[in-house]
NUGURO-109593 format. One line per field, with one value per residue: residue in one letter; x negated, y negated, z of N, C-alpha, C in turn. Coordinates in steps of 0.2 Angstrom, whole numbers, plus 2048, in hexadecimal, padded with zeros to 3 digits. Atoms other than C-alpha are relative to their C-alpha. Layout:
BEGIN
resn: c(a, ...) .
nc1: c(X, ...) .
nc2: c(Y, ...) .
nc3: c(Z, ...) .
cac1: c(X, ...) .
cac2: c(Y, ...) .
cac3: c(Z, ...) .
cc1: c(X, ...) .
cc2: c(Y, ...) .
cc3: c(Z, ...) .
//
This chain:
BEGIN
resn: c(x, x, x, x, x, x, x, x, x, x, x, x, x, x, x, x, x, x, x, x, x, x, x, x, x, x, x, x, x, x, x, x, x, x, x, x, x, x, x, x, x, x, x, x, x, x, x, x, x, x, x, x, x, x, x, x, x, x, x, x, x, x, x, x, x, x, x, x, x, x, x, x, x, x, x, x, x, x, x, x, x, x, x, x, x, x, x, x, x, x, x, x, x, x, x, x, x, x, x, x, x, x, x, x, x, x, x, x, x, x, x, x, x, x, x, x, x, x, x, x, x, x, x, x, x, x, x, x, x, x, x, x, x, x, x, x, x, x, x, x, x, x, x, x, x, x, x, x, x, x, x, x, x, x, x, x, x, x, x, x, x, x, x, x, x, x, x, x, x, x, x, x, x, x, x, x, x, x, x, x, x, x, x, x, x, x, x, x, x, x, x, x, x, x, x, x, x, x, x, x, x, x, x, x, x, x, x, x, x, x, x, x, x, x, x, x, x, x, x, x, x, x, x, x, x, x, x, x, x, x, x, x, x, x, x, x) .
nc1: c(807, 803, 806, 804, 805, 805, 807, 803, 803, 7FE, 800, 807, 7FC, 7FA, 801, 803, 7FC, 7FA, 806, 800, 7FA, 801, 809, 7FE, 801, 7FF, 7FB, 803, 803, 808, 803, 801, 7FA, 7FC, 7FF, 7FC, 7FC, 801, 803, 7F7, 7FC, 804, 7FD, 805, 801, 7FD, 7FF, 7FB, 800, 7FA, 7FE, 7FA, 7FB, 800, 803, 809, 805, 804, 806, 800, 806, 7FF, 806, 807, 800, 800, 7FE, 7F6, 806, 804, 7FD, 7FA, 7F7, 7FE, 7FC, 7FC, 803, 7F6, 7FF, 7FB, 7FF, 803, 7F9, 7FE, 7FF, 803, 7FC, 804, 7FF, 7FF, 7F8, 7FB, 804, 7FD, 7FF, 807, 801, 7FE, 805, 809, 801, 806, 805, 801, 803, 802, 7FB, 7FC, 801, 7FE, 801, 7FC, 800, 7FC, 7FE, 803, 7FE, 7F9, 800, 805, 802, 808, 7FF, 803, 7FF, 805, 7FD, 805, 801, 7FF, 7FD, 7FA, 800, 7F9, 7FE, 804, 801, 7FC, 7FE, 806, 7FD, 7FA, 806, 804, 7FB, 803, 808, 802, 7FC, 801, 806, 7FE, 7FE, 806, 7FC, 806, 7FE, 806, 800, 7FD, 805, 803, 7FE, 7FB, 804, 7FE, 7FA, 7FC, 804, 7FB, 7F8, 801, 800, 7F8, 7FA, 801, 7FD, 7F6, 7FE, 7FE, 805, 800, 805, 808, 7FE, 800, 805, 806, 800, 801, 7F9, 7FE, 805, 806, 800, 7FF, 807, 805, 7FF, 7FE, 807, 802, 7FC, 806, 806, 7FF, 7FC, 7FB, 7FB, 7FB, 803, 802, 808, 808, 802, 806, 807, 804, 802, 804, 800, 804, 7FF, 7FE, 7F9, 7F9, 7FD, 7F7, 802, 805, 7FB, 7FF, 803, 800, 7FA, 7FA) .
nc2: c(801, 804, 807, 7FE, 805, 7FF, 803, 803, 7FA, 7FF, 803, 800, 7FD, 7FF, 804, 7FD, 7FE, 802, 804, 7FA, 7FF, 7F8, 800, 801, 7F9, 7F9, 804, 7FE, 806, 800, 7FD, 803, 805, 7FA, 800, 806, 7FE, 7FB, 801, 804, 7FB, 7FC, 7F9, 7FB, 7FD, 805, 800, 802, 7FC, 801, 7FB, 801, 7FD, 7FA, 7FC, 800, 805, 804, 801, 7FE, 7FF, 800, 801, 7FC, 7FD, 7F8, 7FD, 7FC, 7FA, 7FD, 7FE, 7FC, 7FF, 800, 805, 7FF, 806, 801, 801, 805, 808, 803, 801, 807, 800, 7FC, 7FB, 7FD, 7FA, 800, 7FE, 7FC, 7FB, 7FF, 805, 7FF, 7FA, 800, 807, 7FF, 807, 7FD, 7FE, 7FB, 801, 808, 803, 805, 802, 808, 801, 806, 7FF, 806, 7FC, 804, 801, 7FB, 7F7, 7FE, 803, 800, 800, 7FE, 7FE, 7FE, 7FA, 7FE, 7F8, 7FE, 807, 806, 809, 802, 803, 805, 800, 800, 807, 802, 7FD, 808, 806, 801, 800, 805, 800, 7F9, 7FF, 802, 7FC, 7FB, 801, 803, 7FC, 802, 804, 7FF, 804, 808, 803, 803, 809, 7FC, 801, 7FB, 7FD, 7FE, 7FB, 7FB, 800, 7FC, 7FA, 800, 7FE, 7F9, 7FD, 802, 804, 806, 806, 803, 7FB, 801, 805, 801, 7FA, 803, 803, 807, 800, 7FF, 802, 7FE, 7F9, 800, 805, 7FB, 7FC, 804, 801, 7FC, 800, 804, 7FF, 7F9, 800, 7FD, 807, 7FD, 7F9, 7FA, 800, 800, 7F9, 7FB, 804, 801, 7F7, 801, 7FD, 800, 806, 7FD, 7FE, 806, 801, 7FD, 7FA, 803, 800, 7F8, 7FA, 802, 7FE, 7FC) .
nc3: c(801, 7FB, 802, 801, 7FD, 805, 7FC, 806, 805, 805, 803, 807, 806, 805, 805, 804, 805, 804, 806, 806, 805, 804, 805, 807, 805, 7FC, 7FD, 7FA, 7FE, 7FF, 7FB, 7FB, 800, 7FD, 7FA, 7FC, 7FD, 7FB, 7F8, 7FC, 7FB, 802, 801, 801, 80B, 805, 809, 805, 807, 806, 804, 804, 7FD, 804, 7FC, 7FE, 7FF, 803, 7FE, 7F6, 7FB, 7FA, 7F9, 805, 804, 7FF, 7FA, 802, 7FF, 7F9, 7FF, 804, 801, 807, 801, 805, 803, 7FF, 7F7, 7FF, 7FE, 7F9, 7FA, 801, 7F8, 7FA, 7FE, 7FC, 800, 7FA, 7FB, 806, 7FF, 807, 808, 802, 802, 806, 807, 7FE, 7FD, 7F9, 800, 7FE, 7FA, 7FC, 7FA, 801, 807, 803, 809, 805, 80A, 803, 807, 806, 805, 801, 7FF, 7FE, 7F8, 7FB, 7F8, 7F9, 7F9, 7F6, 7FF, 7F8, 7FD, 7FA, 7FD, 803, 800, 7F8, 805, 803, 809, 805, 802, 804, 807, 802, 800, 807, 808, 806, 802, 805, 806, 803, 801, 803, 807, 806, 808, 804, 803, 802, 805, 7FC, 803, 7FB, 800, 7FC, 7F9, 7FD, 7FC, 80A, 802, 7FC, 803, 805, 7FC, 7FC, 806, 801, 7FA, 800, 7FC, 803, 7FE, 7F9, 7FC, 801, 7F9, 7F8, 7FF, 800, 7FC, 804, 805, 808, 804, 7FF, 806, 807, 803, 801, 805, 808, 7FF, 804, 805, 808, 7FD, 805, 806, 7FE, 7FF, 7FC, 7FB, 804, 804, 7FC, 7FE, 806, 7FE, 7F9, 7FE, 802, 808, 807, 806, 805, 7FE, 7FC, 7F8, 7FF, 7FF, 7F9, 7FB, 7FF, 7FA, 7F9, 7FB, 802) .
cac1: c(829, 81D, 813, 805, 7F6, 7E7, 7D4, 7C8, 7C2, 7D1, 7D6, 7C6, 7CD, 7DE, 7D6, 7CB, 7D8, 7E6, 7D4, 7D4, 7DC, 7DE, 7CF, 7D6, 7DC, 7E1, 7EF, 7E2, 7D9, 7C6, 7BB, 7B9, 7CA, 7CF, 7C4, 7C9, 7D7, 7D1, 7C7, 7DB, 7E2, 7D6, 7DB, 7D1, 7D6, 7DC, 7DF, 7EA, 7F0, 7FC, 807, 813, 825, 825, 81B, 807, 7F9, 7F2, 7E5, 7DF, 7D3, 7CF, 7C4, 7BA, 7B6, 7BA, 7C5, 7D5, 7C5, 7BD, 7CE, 7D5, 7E4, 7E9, 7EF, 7FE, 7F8, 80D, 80E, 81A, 827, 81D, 827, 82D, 829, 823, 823, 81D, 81D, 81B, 82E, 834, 82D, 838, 836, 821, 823, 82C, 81F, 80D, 810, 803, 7F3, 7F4, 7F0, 7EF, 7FB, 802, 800, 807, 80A, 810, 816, 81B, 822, 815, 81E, 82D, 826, 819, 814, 806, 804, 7FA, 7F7, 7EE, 7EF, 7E7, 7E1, 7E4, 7EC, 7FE, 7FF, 807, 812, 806, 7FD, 80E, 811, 7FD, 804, 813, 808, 7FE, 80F, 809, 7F9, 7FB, 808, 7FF, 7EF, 7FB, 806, 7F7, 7FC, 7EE, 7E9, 7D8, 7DA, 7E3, 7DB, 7CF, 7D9, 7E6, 7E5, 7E8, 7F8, 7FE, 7F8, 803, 812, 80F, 80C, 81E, 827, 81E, 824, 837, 837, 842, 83D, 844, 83E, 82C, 832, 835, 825, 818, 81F, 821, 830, 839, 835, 825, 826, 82C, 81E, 812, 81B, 81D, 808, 806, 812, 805, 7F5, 7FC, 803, 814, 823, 82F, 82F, 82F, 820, 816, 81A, 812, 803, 800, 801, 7F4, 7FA, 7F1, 7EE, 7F7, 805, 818, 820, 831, 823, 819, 82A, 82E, 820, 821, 832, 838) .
cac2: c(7EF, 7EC, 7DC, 7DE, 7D5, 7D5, 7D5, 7CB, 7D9, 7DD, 7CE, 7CC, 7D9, 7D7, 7C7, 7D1, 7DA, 7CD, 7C4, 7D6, 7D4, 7E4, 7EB, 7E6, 7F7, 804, 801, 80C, 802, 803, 80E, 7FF, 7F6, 80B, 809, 7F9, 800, 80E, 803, 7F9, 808, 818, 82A, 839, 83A, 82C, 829, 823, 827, 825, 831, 831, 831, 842, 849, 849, 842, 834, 82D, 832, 82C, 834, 832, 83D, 842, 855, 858, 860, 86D, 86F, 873, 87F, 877, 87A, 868, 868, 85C, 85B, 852, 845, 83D, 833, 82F, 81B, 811, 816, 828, 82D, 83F, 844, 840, 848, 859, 85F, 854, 856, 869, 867, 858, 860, 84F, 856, 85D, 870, 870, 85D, 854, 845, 83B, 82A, 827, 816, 815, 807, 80B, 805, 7FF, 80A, 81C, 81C, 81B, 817, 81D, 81D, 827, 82B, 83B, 840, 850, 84F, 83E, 837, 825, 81B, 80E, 800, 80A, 80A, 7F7, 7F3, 7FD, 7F1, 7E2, 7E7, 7EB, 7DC, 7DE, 7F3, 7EF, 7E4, 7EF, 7FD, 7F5, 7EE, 7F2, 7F5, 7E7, 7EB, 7DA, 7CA, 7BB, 7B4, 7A2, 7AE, 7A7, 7B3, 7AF, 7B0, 7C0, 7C5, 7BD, 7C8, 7D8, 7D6, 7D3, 7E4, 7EB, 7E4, 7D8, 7C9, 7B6, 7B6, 7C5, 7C0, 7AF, 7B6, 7C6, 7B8, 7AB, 79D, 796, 79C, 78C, 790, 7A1, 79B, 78E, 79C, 7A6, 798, 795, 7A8, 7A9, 79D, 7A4, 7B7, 7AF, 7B6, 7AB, 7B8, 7C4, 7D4, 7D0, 7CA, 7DA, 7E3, 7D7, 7D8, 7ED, 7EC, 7F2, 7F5, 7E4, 7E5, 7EC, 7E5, 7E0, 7EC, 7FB, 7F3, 7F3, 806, 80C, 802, 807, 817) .
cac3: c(867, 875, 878, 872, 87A, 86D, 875, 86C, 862, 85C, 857, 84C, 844, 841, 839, 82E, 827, 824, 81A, 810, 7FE, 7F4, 7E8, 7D7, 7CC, 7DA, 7E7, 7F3, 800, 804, 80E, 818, 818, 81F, 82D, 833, 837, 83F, 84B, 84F, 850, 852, 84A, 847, 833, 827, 816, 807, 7F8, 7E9, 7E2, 7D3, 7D7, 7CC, 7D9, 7D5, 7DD, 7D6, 7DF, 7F2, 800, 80F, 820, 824, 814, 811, 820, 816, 811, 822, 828, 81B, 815, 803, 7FE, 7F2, 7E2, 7E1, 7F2, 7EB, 7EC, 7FC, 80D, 80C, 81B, 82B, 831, 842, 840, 852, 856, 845, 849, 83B, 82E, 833, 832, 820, 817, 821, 82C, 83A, 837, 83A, 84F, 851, 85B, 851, 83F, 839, 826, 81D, 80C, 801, 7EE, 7E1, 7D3, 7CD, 7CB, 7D8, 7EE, 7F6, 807, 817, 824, 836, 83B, 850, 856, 867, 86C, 868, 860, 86E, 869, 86B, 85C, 852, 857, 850, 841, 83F, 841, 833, 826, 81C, 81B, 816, 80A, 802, 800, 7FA, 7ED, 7E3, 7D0, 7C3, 7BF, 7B4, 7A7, 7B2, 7AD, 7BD, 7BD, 7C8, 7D9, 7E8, 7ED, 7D7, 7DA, 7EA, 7E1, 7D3, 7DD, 7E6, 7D5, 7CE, 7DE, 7D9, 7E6, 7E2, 7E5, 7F6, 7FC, 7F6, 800, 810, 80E, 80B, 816, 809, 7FF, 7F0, 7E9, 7ED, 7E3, 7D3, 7D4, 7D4, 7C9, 7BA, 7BF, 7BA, 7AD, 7A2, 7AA, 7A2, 793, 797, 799, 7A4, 7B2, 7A8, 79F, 7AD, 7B5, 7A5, 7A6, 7B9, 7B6, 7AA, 799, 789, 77E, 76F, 773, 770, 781, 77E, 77A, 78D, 795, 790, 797, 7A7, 7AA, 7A0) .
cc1: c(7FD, 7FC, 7FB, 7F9, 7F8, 7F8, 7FD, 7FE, 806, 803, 7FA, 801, 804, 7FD, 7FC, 804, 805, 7FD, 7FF, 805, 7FC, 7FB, 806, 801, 801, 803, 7FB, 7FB, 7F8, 7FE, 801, 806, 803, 7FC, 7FF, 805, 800, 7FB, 805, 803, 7FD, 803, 7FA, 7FE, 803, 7FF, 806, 7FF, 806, 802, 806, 807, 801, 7FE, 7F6, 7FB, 7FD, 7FA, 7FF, 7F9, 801, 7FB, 802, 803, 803, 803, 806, 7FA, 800, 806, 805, 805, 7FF, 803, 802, 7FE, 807, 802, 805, 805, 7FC, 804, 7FD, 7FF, 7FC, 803, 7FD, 804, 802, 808, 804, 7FE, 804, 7FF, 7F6, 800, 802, 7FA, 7F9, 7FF, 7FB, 7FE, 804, 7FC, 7FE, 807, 805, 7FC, 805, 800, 806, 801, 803, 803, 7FB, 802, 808, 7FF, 7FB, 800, 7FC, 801, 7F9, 800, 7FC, 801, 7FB, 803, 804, 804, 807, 7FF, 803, 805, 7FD, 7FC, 806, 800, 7F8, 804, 803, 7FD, 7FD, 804, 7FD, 7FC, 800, 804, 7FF, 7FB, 805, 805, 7FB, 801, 7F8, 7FF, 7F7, 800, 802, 7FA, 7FD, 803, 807, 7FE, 804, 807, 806, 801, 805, 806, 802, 800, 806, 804, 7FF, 803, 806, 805, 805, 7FC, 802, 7FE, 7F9, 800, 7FD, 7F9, 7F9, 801, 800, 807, 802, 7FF, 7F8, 7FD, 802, 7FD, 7FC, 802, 7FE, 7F7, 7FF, 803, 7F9, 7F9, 801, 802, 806, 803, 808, 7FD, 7FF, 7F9, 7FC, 7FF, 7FC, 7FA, 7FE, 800, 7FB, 800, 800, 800, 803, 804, 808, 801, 805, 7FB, 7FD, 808, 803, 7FC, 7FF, 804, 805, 7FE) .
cc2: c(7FE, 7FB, 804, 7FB, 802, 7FE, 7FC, 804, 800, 7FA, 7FC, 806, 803, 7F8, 802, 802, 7FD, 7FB, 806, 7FE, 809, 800, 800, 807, 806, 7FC, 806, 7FC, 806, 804, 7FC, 7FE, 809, 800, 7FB, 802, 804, 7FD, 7FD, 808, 809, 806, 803, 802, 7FA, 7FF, 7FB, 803, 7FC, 804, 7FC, 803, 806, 807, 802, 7FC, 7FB, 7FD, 801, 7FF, 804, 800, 804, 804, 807, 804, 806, 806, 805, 802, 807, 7FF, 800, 7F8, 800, 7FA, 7FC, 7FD, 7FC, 803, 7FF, 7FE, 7F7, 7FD, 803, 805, 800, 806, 804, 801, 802, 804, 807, 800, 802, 806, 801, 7FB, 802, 7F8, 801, 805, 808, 801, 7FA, 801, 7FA, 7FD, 7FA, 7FF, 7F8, 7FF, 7FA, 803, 7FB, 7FF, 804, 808, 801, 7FE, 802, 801, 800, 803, 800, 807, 801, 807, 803, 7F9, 7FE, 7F8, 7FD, 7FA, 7FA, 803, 7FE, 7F7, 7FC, 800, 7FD, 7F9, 7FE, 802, 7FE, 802, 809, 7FD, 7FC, 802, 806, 7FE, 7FC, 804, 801, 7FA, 7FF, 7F7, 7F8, 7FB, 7FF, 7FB, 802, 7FF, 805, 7FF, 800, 809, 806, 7FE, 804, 80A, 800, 800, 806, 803, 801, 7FC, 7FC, 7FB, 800, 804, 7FF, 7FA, 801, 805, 7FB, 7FA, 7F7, 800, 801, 7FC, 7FF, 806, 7FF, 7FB, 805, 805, 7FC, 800, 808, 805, 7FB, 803, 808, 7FF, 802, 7FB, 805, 804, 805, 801, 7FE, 805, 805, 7FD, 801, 809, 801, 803, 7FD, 7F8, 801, 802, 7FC, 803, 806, 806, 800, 802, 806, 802, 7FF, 802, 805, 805) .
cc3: c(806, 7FD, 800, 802, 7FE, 802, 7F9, 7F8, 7FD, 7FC, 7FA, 7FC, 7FD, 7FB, 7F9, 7FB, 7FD, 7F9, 7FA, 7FA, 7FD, 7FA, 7FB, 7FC, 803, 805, 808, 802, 7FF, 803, 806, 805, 807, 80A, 804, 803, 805, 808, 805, 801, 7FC, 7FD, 800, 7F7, 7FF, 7FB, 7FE, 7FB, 7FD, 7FC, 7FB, 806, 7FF, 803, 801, 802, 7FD, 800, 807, 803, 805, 807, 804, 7F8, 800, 806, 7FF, 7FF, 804, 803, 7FE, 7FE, 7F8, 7FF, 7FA, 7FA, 7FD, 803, 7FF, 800, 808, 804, 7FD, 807, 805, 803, 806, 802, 806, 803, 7FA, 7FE, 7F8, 7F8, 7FF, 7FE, 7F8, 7FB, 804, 802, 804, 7FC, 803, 808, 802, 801, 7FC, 7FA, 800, 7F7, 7FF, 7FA, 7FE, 7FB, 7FE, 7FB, 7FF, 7FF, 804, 808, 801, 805, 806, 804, 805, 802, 80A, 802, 806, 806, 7FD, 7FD, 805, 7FC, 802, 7F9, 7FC, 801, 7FD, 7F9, 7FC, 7FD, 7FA, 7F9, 7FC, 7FC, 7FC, 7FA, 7FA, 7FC, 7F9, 7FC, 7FB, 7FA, 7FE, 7FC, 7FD, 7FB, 803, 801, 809, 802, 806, 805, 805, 7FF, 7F8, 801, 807, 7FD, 7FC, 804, 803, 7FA, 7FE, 804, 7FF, 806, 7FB, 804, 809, 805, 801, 805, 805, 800, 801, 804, 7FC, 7FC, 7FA, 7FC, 7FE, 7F9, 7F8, 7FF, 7FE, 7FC, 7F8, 801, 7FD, 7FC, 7FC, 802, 7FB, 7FC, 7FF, 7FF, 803, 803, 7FE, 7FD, 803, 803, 7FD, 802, 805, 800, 7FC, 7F9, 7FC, 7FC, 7FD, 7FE, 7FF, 806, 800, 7FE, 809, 805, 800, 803, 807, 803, 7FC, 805) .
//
């Protein structure tokens, strides 16, 4: 990775975005939060999305509006499984010509995926017309892992009481995920004791009292429901 030596400006807005949390009930970020990004690291097209492992579209942004239109591509509504991680397509000229990585006539594209949950990836991409990413773009990119993979594993969480304090709320998005405690540990920079304080806090807060059921709870299923019909359909 190169050093990276960050003008004021963009440090004003790698600050911006690590003060971004995810919009509550969609694991896609904002119009805004997308072009923050694009003023740290510029492209020509950007977007996200979340498809089933299964294969169909679920939910999709894209900047500009209406480009896959004004360009003519047919886009598959099938597109899944999504790539895991960081692609840059450009040096995997193979792999972009097999998954429509590069824009038909552009030069280079970027995409990062996280897994949301057990049957689902959210992704980001960049795509540019006429310019390569360099690798200061890709080492921004890196920089802001956390910060995407925060945005895009955000669960549905239409019901979760309000007494849920942010960082409940990241412990809780990393268990959905299937992190364990030490992995959520080392990703947020705090101790395992730490994490199973903030668990047992939103274990009584969800009425819950295990981690299977706070994952139901943090995914947003139905009232009324037993837990062992809530855990079939989380995870058949």
């Amino acid at each position: 990775m190169p050093d990276l030596n960050l003008s004021e400006r963009e440090q004003k807005l790698l600050r911006a975005l690590l003060a971004n949390e995810p919009v509550p009930g969609t694991p896609i970020p904002t119009i805004d939060f997308l072009q923050r990004i694009g003023e740290l690291v510029p492209a020509d097209s950007m977007g996200a999305c979340l498809a089933a492992n299964s294969g169909p579209m679920l939910e999709e942004l894209e900047l500009p509006r209406g480009l896959a239109e004004a360009l003519g591509l047919d886009l598959d509504p099938h597109a899944g499984p999504l790539f895991l991680g960081r692609m840059h397509w450009s040096r995997y000229p193979r792999a972009a010509a097999a998954c429509a990585g590069i824009l038909p006539g552009w030069v280079d594209g970027v995409c990062i995926g996280y897994r949301n949950g057990p049957d689902a990836v959210a992704q980001i991409w960049f795509d540019r017309e006429n310019t390569p990413f360099s690798e200061r773009d890709l080492a921004l990119l890196d920089l802001l892992a956390p910060v995407l993979q925060r945005q895009l594993r955000q669960r549905p969480t239409p019901h979760l009481p309000a007494s849920l304090t942010v960082q409940e709320r990241r412990v809780l998005m990393e268990v959905a995920a299937g992190s364990s405690n030490a992995e959520i540990a080392a990703t947020l920079f705090i101790a395992p004791s730490t994490v199973r304080k903030h668990l047992e806090h939103a274990y009584r807060k969800l009425g819950v009292h295990n981690r299977m059921a706070a994952v139901v709870a943090f995914g947003g299923a139905p009232q009324g429901r037993s837990e062992q019909a809530q855990l079939v359909d989380e995870y058949a």
